[in-house]
N, C-alpha and C positions, 0 to 999 in steps of 0.2 A: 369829261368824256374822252377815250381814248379812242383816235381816229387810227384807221389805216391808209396812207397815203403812196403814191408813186415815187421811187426814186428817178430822179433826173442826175444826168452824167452829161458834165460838162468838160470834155475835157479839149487842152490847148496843146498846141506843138504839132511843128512839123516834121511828116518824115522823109525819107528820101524812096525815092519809087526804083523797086528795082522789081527782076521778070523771076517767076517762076515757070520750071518746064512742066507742061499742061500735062498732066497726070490720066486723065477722065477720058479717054480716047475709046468711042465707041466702036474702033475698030479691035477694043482688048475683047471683044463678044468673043464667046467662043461657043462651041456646040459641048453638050454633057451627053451620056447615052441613052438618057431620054429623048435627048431633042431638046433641052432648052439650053437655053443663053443665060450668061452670067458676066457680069460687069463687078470689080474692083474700085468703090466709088472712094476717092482720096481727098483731102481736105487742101483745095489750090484756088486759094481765095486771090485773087490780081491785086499785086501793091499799089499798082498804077490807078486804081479804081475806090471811089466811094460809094459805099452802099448803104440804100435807106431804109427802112422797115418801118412799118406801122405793127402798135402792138395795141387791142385791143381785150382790159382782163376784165372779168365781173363775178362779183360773189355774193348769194343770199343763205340768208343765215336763216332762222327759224326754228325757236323753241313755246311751247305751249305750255303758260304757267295756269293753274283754275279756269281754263280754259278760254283762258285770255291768250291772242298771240303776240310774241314778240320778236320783232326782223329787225335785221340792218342786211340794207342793200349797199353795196359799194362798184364803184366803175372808173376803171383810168382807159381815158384815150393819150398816146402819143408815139411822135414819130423820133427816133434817133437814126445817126449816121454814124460808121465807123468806117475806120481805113488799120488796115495792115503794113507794116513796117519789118519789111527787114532789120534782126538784130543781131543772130549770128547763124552759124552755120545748118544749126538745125532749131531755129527759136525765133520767134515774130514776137514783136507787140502788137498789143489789140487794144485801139484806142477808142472812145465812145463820146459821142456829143449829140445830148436831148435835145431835137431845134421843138421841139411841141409838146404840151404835155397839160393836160386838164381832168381833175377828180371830183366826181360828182359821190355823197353819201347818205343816206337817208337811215338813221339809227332811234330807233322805236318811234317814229313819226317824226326827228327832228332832224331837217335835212341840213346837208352842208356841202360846198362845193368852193372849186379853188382852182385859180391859174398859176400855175409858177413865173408868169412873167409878172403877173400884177403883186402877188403874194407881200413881197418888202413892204409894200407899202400900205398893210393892212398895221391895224392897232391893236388887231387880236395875237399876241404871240403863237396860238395855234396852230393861225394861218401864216404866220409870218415865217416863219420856220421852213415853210414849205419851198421857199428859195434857194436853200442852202442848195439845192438838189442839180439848180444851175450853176456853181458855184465851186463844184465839188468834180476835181478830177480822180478818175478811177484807169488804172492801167493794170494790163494783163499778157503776160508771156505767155505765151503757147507754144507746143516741140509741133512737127513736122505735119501730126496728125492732129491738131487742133484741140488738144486735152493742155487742160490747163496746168502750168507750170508755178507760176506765181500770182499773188493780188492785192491792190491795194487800191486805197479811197475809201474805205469805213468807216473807220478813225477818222478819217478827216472831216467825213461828213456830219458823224458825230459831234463833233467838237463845233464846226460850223452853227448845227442845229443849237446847240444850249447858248453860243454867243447870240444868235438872232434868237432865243425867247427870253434874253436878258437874263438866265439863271433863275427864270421861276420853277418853284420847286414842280409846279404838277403839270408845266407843259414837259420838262426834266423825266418826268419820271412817264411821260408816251414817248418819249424818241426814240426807246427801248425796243418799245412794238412797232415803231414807223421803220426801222432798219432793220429788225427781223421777219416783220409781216410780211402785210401784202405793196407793200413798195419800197424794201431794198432787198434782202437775202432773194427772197422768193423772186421777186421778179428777175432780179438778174441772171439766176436759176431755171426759172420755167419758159423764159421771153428771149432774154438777149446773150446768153451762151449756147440754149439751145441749136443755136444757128449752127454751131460748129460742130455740134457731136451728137448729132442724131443718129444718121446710120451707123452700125456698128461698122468696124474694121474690118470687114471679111469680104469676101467673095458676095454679091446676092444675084439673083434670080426671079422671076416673075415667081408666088406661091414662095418665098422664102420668109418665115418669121424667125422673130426675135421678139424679148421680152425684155425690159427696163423698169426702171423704179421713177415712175414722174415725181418732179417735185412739184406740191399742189399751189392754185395760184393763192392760198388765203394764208401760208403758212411754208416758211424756208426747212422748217425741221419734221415736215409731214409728207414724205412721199409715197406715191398712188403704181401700184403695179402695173404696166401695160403692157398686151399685149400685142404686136402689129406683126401685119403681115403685107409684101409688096405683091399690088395687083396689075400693074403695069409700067412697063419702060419702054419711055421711046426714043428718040436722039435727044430731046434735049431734056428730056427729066424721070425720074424716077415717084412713080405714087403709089402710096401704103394707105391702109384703113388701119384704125387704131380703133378695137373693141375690148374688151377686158371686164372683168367681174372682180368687184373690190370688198373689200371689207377691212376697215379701220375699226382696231377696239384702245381702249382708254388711251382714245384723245380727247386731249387736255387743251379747251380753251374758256376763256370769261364772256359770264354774261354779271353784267350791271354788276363790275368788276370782282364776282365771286367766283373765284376756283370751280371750273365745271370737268366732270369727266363724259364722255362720247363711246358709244359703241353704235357704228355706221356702217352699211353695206348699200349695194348699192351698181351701178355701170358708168364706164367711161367707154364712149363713142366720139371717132374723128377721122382725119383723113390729112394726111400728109402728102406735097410734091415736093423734093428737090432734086436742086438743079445736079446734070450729070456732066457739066464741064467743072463748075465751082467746089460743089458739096456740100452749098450751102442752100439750107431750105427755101423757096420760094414763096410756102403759103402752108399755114398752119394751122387744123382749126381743132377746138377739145373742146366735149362739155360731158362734166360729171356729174351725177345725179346721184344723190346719197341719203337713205331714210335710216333711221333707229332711236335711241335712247337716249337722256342726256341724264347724270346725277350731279343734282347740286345742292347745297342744302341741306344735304340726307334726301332728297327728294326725285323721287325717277320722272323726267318728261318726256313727252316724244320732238325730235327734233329732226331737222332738212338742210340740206346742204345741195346748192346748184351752183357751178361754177362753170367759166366758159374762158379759153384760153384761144387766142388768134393771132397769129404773126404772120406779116406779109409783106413779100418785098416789092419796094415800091420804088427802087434805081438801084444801078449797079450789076 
């Protein structure tokens, strides 16, 4: 069975805490000739400061074969902290360390679930694998404006993972989908960079949208067109609703490990605050609702797809 699990980021080192000048200054408001106000929101996250976030993902699946159904449910709770580092003139590291992290999965009736602290010491290589995740540092350069410059920790965690399943060939050949699924590409993507690069670059305004390409939480190379729009600012933060009309055609994922193609449509509903001294999100909530077709087999089925995406900062 191939699991999708949580990437955990355990990363070590210290950095030295130096000051950035506060960028987010509610006095940059200005009047337009309408009469509204618009704010310049910059990416000035405090070296001096660790910040926490709770990330909450969940995914159900759902294909109808002879009219039999078949689901897998999957759910990661966990908390990480990262700190910012001055590196150079106009370039930070951005370090990450999972203190929490628990996966619960239920695939066509057969549940399974897993701590990363306990994981080692399981005899299932499956589960055992799942530590690597604390284990495993990932570091990340960003310029000025919090768009990322460099990356690393894949590899390594890779390599980690087939040491802890002993080189069996068929836990070997899921680690593939544990680092591009729904607990490493993706999550890093849709949870814990997002922090940095939500609002665009520009000037915004109460009524001001923008639209992005989300990356979805079941899949690193599947992203979800959004639409948002800010429906108010006040001194200490900025909140958007995020609605949008989707539709995904031949996407390709497995069931009961057979090549399937997907044509989906469907909505994404949410609501986003961040903070207008930081720029860094405060609380993040998404859930996508998606119905159509699946072909497998030569065979057309109807399939569903619900997914729900939450980040929340909980210090810092």
């Amino acid at each position: 069975m191939k699991y999708r699990i949580l990437l955990l980021l355990n990363l070590i080192g210290a950095c030295e805490s130096s000051n950035f000048k506060r960028n987010n200054d509610m006095d940059s408001f200005r009047s337009l000739g309408g009469g509204e106000r618009f704010l310049n929101i910059l990416f000035n996250a405090d070296t001096s400061l660790d910040y926490r976030y709770l990330i909450v993902n969940s995914v159900q699946m759902e294909q109808e074969i002879n009219g039999k159904s078949f689901k897998s449910d999957s759910k990661i709770d966990a908390q990480y902290e990262f700190s910012l580092c001055k590196k150079g003139a106009d370039t930070n590291t951005f370090r990450v360390n999972y203190n929490d992290f628990s996966i619960s999965m239920a695939i066509d009736g057969i549940q399974v679930s897993a701590n990363a602290k306990t994981a080692k010491y399981s005899s299932n290589p499956s589960i055992r694998v799942f530590s690597a995740f604390l284990e495993t540092d990932f570091v990340y350069d960003l310029d000025s404006t919090g768009r990322i410059l460099s990356a690393s920790g894949m590899d390594d965690l890779t390599k980690r993972m087939i040491e802890l399943g002993k080189n069996d060939q068929e836990v070997v050949q899921q680690i593939e989908s544990y680092v591009k699924g729904l607990a490493g590409e993706s999550l890093m993507k849709n949870s814990v960079l997002k922090a940095f690069n939500f609002l665009p670059r520009t000037p915004i305004y109460e009524g001001f949208e923008w639209t992005t390409q989300e990356p979805s939480v079941w899949d690193a190379n599947v992203t979800l067109p959004m639409k948002h729009r800010v429906v108010e600012i006040t001194e200490d933060e900025v909140i958007a609703v995020l609605d949008s009309d989707i539709e995904l055609k031949d996407l390709q994922t497995r069931i009961q490990g057979n090549l399937a193609t997907s044509s989906l449509k469907g909505k994404g509903k949410g609501k986003v605050s961040i903070s207008t001294e930081s720029g860094l999100i405060l609380e993040y909530n998404l859930e996508v609702k998606l119905k159509g077709e699946t072909t497998v087999l030569g065979r057309t089925i109807p399939s569903k797809i619900v997914s729900k995406n939450t980040i929340k900062r909980v210090q810092g």
